[in-house]
N, C-alpha and C positions, 0 to 999 in steps of 0.2 A: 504494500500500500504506500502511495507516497504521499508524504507530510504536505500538509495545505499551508501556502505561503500564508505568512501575518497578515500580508495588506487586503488578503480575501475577507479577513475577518474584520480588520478593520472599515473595508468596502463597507459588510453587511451592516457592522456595527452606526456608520452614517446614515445606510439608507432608511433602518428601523427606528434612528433619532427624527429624521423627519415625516414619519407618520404624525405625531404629535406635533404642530406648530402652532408655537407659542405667538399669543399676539398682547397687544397691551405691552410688549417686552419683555413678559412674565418668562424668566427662567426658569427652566426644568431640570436643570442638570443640580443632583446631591439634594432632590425634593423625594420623601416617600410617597408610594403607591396612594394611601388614605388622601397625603395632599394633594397630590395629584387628582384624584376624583375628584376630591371639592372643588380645585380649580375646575374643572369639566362641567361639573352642576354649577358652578358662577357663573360659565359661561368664556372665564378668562383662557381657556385653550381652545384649539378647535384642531379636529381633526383633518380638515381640509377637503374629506369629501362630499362630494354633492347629493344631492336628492335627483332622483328622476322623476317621469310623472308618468301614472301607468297609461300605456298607447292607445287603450279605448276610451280615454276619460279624453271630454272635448275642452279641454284647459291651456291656455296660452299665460306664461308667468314671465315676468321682467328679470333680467340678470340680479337685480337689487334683491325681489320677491323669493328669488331660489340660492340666495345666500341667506337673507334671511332664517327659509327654509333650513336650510343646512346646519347652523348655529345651533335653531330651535332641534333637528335632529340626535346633533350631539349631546346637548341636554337632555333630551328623553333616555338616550343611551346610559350617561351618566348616572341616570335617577333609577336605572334600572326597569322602565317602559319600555312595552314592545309593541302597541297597540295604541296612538295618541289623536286625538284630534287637537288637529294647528289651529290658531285662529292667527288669520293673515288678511288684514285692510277690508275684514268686511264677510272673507268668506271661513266657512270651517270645512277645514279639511283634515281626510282619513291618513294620518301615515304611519307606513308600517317599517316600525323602529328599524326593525336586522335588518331588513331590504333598501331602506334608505326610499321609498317610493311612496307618492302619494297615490292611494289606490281609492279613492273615492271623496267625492263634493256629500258632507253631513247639513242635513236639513235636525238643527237641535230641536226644533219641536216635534221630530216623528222619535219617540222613546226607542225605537226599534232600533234604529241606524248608532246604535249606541250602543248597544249588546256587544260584550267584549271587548270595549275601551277602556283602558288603565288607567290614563292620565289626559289632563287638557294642558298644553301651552298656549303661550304667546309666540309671536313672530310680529311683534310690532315690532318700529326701527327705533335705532338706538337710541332716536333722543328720547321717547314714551318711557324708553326701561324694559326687561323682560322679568320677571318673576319666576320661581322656581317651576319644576312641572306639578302639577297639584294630581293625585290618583291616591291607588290605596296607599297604607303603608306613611302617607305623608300627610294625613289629615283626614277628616271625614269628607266628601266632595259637597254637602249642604254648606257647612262654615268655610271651606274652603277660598281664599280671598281671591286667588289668582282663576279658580275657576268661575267665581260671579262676577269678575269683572273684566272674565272673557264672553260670559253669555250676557253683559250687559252691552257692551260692543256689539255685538250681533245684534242685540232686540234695534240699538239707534241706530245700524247700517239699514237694518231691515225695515 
């Protein structure tokens, strides 16, 4: 068997430091795992990738709207959601955490299209603020703040 040059591993060792990109300036290097999460649920790292939108849904979203998205994606990941409805400028949408895809436009007053949602974010832009994901695990969803003042957004869009 022949010995794998150092610089192979150092390669890998760069490529797997920029899965994680730090934004804000927020350094990662000599941070534990724990802090690391919470930066992810702050929102202060981001993984870099994007959200798709599933091919049959008739959805057209702005490069802004689908960064957005994205942010609000790795949040849900971080919070440990796998099933979230986004609320983005008006509309709510279905995305499914592991897949990084929005797979459906949620009408919140059909209780149905709700079955098997974990958590609700925001994907407002930065200057509004984004709130935690609010589902189980993280509060009751009635007192829940971030999710009433995601379905109050929607009652005045609508």
């Amino acid at each position: 068997m022949t010995p794998i040059p150092l610089g192979l591993f150092q390669l890998l060792g760069s490529a797997a430091a920029s899965v994680v990109r730090p934004t804000n300036s927020t350094s990662v290097e000599g941070v534990s795992f724990d802090e690391l999460l919470e930066l992810a649920r702050s929102g202060e790292i981001a993984s870099g990738r994007g959200v798709e939108i599933q091919p049959d849904l008739d959805l057209t979203l702005t490069n802004d709207q689908l960064a957005r998205l994205s942010d609000a994606a790795d949040r849900a990941m971080a919070s440990g959601a796998t099933d979230v409805v986004v609320t983005l400028d008006g509309m709510a949408l279905r995305l499914d955490v592991q897949a990084r895809r929005i797979v459906g436009v949620v009408d919140l007053h059909r209780q149905r299209e709700l079955i098997g949602i974990d958590g609700f974010i925001s994907a407002a832009p930065a200057a509004e603020g984004n709130e935690p994901v609010a589902g189980p695990g993280v509060g009751t969803l009635p007192e829940s703040p971030s999710l009433l003042k995601a379905l109050s957004q929607i009652k005045r869009a609508g």
